[in-house]
Backbone bond lengths (Angstrom), bond angles and torsions (degrees), N, CA, C in turn:
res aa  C-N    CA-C-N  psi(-1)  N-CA   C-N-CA  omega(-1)  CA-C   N-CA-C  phi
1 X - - - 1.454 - - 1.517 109.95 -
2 X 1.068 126.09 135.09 1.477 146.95 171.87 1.562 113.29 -109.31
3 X 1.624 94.17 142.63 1.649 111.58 162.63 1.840 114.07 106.52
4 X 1.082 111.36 -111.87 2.059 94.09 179.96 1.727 101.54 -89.23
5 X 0.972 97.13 130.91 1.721 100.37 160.74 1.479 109.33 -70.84
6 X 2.413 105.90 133.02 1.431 84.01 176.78 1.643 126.63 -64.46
7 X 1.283 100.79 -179.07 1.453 121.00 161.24 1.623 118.94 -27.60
8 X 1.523 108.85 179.17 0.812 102.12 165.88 1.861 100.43 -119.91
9 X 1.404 114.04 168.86 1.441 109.24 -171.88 1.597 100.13 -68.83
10 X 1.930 83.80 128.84 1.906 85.85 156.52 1.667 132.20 -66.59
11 X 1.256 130.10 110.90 1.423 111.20 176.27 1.889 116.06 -62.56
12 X 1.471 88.40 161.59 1.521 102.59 175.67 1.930 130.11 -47.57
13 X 0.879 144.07 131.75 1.182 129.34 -174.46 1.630 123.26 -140.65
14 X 1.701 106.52 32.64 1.493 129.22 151.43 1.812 84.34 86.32
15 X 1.369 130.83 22.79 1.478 121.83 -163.70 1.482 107.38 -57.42
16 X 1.987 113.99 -45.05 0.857 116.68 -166.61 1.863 116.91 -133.25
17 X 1.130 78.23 57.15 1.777 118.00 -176.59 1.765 107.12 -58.56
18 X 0.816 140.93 94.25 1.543 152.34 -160.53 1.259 120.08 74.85
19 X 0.740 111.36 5.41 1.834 112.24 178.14 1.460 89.17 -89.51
20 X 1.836 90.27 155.69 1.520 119.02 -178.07 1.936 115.69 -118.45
21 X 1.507 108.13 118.39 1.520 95.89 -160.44 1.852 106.61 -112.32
22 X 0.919 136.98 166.24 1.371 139.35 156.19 1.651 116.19 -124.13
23 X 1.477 117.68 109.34 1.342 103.80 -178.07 1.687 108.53 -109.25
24 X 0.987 115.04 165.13 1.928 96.88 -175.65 1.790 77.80 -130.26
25 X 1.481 77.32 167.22 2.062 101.05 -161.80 1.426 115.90 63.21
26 X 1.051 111.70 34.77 2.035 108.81 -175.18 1.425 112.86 -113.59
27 X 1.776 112.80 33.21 1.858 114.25 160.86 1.599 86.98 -94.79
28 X 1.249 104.33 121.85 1.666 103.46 158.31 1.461 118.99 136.92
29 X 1.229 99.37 -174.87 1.974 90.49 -169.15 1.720 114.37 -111.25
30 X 1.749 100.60 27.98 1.678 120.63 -171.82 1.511 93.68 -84.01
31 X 1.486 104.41 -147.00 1.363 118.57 179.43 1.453 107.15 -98.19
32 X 0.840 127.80 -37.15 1.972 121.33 168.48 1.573 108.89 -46.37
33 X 1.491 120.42 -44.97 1.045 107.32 174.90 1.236 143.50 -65.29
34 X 1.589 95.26 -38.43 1.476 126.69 163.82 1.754 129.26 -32.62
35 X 2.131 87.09 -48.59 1.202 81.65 -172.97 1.708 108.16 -110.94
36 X 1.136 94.87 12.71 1.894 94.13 151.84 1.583 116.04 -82.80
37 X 1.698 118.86 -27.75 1.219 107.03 -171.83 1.889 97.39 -72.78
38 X 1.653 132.91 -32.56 1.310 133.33 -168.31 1.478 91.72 -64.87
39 X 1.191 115.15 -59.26 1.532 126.54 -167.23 1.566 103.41 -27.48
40 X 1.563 100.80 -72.50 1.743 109.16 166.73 1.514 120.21 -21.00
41 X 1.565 94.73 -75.20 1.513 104.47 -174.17 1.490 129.10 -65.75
42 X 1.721 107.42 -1.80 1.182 128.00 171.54 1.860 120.34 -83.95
43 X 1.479 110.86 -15.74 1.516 139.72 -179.47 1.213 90.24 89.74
44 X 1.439 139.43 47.16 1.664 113.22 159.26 1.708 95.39 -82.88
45 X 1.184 75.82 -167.32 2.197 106.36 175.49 1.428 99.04 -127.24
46 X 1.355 116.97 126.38 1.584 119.71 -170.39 1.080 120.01 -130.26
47 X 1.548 127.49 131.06 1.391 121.64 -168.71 1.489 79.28 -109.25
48 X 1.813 106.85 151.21 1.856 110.35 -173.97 1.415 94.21 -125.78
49 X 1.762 132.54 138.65 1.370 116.61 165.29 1.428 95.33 -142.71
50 X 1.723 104.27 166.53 0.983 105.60 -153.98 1.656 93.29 -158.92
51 X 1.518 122.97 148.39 1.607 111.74 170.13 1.507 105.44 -82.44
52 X 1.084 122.62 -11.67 1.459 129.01 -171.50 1.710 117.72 -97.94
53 X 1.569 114.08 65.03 1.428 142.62 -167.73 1.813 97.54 -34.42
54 X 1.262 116.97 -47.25 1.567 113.34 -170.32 1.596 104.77 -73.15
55 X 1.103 101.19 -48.48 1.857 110.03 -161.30 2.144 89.91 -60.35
56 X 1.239 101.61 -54.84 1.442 109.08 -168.22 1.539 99.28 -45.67
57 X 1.206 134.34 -52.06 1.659 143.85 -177.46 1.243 90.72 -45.17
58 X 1.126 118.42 -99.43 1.861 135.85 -171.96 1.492 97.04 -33.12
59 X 1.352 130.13 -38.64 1.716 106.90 -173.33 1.623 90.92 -78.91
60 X 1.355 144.63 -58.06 1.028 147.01 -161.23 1.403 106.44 -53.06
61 X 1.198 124.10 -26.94 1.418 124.33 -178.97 1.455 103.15 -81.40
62 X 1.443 109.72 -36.48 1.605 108.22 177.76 1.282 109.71 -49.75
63 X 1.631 116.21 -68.04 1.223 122.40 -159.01 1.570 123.29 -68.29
64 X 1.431 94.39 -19.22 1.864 111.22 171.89 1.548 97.25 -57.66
65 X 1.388 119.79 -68.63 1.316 122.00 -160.86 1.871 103.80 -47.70
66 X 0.673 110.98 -36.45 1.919 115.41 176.67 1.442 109.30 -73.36
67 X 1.443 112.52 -49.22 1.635 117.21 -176.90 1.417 95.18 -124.27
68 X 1.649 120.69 84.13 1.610 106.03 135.14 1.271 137.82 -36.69
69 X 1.386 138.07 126.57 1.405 139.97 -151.88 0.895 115.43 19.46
70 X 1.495 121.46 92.78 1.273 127.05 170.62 1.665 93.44 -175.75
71 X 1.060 138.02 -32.85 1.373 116.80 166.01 1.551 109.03 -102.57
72 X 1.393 115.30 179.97 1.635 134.74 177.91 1.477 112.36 -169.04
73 X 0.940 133.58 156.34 1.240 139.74 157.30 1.782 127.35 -120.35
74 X 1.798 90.88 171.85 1.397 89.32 -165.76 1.821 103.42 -155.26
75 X 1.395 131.27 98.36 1.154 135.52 -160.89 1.462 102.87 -62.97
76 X 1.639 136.22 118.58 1.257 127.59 163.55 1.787 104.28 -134.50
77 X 1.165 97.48 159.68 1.603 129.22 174.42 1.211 104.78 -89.35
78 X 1.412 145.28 85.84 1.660 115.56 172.16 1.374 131.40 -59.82
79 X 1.445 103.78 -11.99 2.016 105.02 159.47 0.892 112.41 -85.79
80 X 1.499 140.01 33.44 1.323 132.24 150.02 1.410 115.90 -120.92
81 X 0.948 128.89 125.20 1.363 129.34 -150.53 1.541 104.85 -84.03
82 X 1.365 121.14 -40.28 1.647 141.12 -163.86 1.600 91.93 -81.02
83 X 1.526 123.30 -16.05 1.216 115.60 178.56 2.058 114.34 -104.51
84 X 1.344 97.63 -20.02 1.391 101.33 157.80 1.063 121.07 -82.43
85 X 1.371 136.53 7.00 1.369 134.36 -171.85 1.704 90.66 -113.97
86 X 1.031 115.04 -19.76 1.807 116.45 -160.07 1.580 84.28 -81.41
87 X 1.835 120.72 -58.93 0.957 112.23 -172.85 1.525 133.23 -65.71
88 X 1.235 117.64 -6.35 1.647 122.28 175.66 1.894 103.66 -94.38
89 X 1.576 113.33 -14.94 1.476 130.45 171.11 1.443 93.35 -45.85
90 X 1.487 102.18 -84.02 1.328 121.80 -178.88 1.238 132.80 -43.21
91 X 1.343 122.23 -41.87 1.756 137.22 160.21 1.997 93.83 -32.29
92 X 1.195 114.66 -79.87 1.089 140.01 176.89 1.514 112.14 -33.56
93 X 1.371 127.63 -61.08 1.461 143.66 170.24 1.720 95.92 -49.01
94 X 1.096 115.49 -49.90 1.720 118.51 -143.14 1.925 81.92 -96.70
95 X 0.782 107.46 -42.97 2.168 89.53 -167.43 1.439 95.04 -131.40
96 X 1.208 131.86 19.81 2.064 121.66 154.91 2.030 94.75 87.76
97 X 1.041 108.68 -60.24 1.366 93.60 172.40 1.748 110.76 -156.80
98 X 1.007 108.00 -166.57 1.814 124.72 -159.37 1.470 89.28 -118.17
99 X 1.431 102.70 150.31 1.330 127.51 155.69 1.435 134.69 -150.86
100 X 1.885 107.37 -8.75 1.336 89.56 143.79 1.814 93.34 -164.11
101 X 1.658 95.88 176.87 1.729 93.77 -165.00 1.920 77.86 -143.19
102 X 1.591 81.82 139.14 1.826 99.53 175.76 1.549 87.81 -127.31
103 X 1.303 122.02 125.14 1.504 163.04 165.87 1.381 113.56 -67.78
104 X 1.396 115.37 57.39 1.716 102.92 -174.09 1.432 107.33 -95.70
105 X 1.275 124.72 -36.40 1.879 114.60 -174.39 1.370 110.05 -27.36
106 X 1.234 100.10 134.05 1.749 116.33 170.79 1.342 99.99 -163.08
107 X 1.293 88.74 162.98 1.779 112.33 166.16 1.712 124.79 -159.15
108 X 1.503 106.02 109.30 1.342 111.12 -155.82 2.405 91.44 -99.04
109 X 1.197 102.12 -136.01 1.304 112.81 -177.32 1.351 102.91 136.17
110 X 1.291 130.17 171.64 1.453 142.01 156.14 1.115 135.00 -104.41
111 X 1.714 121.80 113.20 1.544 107.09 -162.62 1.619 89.85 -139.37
112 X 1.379 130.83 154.52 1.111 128.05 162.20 1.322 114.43 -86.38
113 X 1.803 118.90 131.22 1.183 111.80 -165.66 1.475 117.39 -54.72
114 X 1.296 112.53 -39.19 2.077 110.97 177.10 1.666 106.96 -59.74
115 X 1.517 116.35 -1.19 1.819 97.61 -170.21 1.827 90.33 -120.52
116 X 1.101 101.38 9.28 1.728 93.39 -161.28 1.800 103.78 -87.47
117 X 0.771 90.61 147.96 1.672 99.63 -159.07 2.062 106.61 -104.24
118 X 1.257 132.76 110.63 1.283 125.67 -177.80 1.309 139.35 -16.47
119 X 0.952 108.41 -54.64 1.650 127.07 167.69 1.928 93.54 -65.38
120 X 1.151 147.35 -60.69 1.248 138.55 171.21 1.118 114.48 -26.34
121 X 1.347 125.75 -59.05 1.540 134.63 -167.33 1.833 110.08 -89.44
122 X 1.475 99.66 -33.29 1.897 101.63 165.97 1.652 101.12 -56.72
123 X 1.114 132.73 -58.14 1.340 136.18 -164.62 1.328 90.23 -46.59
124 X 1.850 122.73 -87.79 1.000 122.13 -156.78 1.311 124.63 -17.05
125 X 1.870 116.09 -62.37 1.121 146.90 -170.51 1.174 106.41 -61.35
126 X 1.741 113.23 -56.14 1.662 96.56 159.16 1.217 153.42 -38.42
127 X 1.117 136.29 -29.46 1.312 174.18 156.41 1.360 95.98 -53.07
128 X 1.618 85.66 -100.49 2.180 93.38 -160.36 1.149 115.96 -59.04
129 X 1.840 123.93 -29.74 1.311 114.60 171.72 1.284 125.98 -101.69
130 X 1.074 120.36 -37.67 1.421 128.04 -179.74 1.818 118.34 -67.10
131 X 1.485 91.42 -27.55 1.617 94.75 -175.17 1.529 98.26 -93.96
132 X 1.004 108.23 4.10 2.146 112.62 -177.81 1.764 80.70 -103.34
133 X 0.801 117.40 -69.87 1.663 112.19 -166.35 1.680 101.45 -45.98
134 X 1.455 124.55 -60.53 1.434 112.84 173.92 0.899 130.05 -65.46
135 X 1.715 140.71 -2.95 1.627 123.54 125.82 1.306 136.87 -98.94
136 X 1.488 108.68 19.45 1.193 101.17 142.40 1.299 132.98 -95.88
137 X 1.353 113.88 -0.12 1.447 135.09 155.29 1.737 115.50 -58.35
138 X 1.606 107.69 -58.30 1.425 108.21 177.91 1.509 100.26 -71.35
139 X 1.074 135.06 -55.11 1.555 121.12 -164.06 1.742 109.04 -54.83
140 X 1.575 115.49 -40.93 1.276 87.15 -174.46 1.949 113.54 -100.54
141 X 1.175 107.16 33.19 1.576 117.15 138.97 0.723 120.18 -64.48
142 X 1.883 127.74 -61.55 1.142 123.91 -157.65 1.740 102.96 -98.77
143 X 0.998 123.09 17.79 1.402 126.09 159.33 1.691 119.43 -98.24
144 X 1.240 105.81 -44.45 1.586 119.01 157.84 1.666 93.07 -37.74
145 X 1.572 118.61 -98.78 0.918 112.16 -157.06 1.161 143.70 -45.80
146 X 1.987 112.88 -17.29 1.436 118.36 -173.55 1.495 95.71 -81.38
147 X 1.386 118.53 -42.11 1.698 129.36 -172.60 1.593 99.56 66.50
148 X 1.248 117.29 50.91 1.618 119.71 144.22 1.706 120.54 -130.00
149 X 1.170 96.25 43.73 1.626 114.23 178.58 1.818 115.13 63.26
150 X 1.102 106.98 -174.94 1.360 118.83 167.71 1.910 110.09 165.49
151 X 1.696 92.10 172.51 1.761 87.61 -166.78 1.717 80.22 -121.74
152 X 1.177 91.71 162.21 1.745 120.32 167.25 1.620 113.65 -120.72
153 X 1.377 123.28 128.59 1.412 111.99 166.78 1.582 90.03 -135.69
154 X 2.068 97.78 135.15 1.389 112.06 170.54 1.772 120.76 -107.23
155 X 0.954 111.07 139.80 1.577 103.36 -170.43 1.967 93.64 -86.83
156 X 1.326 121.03 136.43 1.272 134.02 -162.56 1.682 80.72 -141.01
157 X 1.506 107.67 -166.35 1.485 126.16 -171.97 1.355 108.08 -159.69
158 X 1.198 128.45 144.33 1.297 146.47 145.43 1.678 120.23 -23.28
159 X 1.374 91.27 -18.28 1.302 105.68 -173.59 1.565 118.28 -84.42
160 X 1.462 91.35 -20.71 1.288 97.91 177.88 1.259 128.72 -87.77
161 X 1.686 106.97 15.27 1.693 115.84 -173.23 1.563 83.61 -110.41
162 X 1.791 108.86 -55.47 1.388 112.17 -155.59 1.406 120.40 -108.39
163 X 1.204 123.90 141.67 1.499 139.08 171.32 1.363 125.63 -47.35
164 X 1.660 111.86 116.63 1.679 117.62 -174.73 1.348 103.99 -142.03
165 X 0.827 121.42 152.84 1.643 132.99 -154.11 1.387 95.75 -108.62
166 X 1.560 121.00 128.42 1.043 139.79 -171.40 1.203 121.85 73.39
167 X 1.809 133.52 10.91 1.194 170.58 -159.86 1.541 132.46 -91.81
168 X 1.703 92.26 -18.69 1.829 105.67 -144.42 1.559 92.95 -76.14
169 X 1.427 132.56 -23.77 1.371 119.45 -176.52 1.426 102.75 -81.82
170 X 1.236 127.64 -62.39 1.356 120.61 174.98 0.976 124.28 -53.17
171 X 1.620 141.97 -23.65 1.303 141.44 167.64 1.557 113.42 -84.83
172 X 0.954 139.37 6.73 1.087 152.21 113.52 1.361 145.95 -41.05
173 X 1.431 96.13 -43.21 1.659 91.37 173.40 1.790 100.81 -104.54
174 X 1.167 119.95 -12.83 1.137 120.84 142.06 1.761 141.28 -43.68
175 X 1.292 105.84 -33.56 1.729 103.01 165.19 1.268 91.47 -108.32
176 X 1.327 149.05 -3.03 1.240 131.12 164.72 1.869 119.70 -87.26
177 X 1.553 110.91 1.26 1.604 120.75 135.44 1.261 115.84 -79.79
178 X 1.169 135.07 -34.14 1.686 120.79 175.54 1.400 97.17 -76.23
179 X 1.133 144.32 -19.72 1.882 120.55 -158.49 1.976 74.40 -102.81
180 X 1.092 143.65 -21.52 1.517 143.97 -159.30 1.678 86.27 -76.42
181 X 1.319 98.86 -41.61 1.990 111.06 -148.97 1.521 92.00 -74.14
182 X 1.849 135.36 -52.13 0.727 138.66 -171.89 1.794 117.54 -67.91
183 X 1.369 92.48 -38.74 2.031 75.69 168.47 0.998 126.98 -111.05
184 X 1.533 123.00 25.58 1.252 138.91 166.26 1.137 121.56 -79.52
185 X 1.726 88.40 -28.92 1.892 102.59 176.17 1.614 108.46 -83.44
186 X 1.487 94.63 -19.95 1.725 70.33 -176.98 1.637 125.94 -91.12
187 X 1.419 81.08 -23.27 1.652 97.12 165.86 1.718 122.46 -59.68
188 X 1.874 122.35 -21.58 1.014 116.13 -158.44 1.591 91.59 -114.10
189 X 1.555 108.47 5.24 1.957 109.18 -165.59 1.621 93.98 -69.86
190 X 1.409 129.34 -11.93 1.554 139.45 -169.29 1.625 89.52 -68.78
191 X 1.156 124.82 -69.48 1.211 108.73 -145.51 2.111 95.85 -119.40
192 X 1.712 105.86 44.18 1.051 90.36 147.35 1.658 107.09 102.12
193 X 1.299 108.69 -24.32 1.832 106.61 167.29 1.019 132.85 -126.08
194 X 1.604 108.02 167.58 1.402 105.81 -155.78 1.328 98.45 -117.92
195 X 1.084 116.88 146.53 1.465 138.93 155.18 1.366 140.30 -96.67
196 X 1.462 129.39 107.19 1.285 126.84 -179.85 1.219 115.58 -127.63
197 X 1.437 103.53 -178.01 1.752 113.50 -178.98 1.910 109.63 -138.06
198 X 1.044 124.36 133.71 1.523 139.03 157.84 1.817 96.24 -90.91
199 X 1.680 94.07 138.65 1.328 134.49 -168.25 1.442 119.95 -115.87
200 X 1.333 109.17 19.05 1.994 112.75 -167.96 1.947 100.26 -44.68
201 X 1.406 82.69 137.40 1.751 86.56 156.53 1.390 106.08 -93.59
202 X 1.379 127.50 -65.59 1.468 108.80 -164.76 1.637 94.55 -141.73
203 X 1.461 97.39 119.27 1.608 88.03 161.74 1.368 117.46 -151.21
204 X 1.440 119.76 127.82 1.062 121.24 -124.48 1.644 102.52 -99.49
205 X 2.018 121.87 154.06 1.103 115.73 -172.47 1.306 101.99 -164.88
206 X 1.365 136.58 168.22 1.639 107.69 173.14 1.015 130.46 -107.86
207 X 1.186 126.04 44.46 1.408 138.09 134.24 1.258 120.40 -57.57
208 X 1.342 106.65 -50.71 1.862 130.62 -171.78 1.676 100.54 -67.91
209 X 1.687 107.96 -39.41 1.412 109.72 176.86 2.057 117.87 -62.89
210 X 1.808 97.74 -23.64 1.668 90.18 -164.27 1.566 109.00 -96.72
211 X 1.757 107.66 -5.46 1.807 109.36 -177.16 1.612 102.09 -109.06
212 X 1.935 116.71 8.16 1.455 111.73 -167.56 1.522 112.28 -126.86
213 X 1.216 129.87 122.38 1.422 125.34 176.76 1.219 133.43 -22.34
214 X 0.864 166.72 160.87 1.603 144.15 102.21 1.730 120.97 -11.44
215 X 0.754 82.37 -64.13 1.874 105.42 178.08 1.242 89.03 -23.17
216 X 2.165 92.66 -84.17 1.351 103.16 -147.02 1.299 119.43 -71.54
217 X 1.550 132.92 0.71 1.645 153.21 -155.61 2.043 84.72 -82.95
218 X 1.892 79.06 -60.58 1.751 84.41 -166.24 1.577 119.10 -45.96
219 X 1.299 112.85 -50.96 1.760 143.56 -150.36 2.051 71.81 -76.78
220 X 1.092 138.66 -61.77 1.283 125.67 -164.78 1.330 107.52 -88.96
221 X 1.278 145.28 -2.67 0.954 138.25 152.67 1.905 131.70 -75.45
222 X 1.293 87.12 -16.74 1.583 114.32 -178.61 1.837 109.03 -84.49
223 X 1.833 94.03 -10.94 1.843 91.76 -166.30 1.696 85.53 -98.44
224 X 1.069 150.09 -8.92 1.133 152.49 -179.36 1.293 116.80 -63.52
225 X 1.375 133.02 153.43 1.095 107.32 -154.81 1.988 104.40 -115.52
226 X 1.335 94.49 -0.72 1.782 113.15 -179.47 1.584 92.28 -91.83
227 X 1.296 124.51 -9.84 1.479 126.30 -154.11 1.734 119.14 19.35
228 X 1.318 88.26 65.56 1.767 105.94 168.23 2.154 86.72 -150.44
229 X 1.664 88.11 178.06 1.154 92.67 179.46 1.745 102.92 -105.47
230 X 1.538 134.20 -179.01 1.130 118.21 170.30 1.665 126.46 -75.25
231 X 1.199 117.45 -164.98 1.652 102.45 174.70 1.378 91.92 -122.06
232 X 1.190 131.20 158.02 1.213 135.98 -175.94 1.904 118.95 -53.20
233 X 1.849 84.05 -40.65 1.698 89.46 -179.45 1.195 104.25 -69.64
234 X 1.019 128.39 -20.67 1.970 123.68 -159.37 1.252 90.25 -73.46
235 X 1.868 130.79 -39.23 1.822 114.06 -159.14 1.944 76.24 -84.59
236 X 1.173 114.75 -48.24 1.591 107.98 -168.23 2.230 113.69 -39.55
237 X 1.343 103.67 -21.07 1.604 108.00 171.94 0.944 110.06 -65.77
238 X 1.369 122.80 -70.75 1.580 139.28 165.55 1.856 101.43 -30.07
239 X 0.891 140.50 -66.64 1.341 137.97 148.27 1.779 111.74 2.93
240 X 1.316 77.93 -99.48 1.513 90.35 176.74 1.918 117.21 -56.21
241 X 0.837 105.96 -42.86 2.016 114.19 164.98 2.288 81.64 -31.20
242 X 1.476 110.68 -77.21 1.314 121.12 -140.72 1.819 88.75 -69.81
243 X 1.254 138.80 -35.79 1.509 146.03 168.67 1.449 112.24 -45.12
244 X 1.177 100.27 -44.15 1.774 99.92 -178.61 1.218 117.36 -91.16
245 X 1.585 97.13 -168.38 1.606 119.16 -174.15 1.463 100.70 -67.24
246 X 1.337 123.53 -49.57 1.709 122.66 -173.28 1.564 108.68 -31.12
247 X 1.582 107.60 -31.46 1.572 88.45 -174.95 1.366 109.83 -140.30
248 X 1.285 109.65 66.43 1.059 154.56 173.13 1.834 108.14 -44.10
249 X 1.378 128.36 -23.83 1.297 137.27 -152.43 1.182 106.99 -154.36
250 X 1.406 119.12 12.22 1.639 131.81 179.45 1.350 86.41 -101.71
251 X 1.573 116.18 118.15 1.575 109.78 149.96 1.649 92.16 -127.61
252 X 1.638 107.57 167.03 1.498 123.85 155.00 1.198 97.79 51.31
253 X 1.553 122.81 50.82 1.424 122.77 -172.21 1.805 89.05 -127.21
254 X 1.588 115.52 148.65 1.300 116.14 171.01 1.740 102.69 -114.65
255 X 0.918 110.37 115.08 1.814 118.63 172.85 1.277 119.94 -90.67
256 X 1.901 106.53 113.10 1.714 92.37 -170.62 1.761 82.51 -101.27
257 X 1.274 76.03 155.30 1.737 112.12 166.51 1.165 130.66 -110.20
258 X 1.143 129.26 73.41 1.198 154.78 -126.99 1.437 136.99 -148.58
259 X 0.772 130.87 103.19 1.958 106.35 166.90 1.504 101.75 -113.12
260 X 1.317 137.97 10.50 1.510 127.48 170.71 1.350 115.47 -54.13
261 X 1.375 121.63 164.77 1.465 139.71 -170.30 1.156 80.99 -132.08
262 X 1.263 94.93 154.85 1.580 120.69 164.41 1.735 114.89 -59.61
């Protein structure tokens, strides 16, 4: 990699100091994980889920050892609906109530739209959109009903503004989390929450390394304008920026994270 060396890590700074969070997709070394490990170091209480029952154990054990009582986990599917409902059960069972939910499940791949096959592109949508719409469905039930507010943050993409070749299912259900994010917020500004979205262009993890070229890693890493890619924690700040008080008056807003040029 060429061009700015990242950062150095931000430390914690009590942002989100009694609050109680649930993020789904957070076994791993992506951005779900990322921003359960800030979450921690921020003083929340974190429920972690994941479709991947083993990986979720072993991260939960990680993050315990740093924060005694303060994390837990909870294995969910977000295309199953009876299993997103189990996991916001449990949020609730395990810390009395919720206060905020980050929406990361996705599932992108590369297909050219003339070779892409139905069930290819249903999946996608299942996943990144449908399983973002069914907790943001359960979260703002159970925020309705307590009536002491709460925030939502959905992870969306860059992709969902701009054009990438072999993209069209994931960039798709990608602005169809920002248009989800935007009237969800306005629908939930009644009783007190906010809704947002993070916009990363590229930030890199190895997951992203085993479904992404070489090629194409480089060619998009080269459109950036730090010419590096991001680090997972850097979109996970922005996260937490949209979790807290700092943005307090941001609703139905999509935040890219970004330094690409066109």
């Amino acid at each position: 990699m060429t061009g700015v060396e990242s950062p150095e890590y931000v430390p914690g700074h009590g942002l989100l100091a009694g609050r109680t969070a649930v993020i789904t997709a957070a076994a791993g070394a992506g951005i779900g994980g990322a921003t359960a490990r800030r979450f921690l170091e921020e003083g929340a209480r974190v429920l972690i889920s994941d479709a991947h029952a083993r990986r979720l154990k072993e991260y939960e054990a990680e993050l315990a050892g740093r924060h005694p009582g303060a994390v837990t986990a909870c294995p969910c599917d977000v295309t199953d609906e009876a299993q997103v409902q189990g996991l916001f059960d449990t949020a609730v069972r395990a810390h009395g109530r919720l206060d905020i939910v980050v929406n990361n499940a996705g599932l992108g791949g590369t297909s050219a739209l003339v070779d892409m096959g139905d069930e290819q592109w249903a999946r996608v949508l299942d996943v990144t959109l449908n399983g973002t719409f069914r907790c943001v469905r359960a979260a703002l039930r159970l925020f309705r009903e307590g009536g002491y507010g709460g925030v939502v943050v959905n992870n969306s993409s860059v992709v969902g503004w701009r054009a990438q070749a072999g993209q069209a299912h994931y960039a798709a259900a990608k602005a169809g989390v920002m248009a989800l994010t935007r009237c969800a917020a306005i629908e939930a500004a009644e009783y007190g929450v906010r809704v947002n979205a993070v916009a990363p262009s590229l930030a890199m993890h190895p997951h992203l390394v085993k479904v992404t070229s070489a090629e194409l890693l480089a060619e998009l890493t080269a459109r950036e304008a730090f010419g590096r890619y991001a680090e997972p924690w850097e979109v996970a700040n922005a996260i937490v920026f949209l979790a807290s008080g700092y943005s307090s008056y941001l609703t139905g807003e999509v935040l890219s994270v970004s330094s690409q040029h066109p």
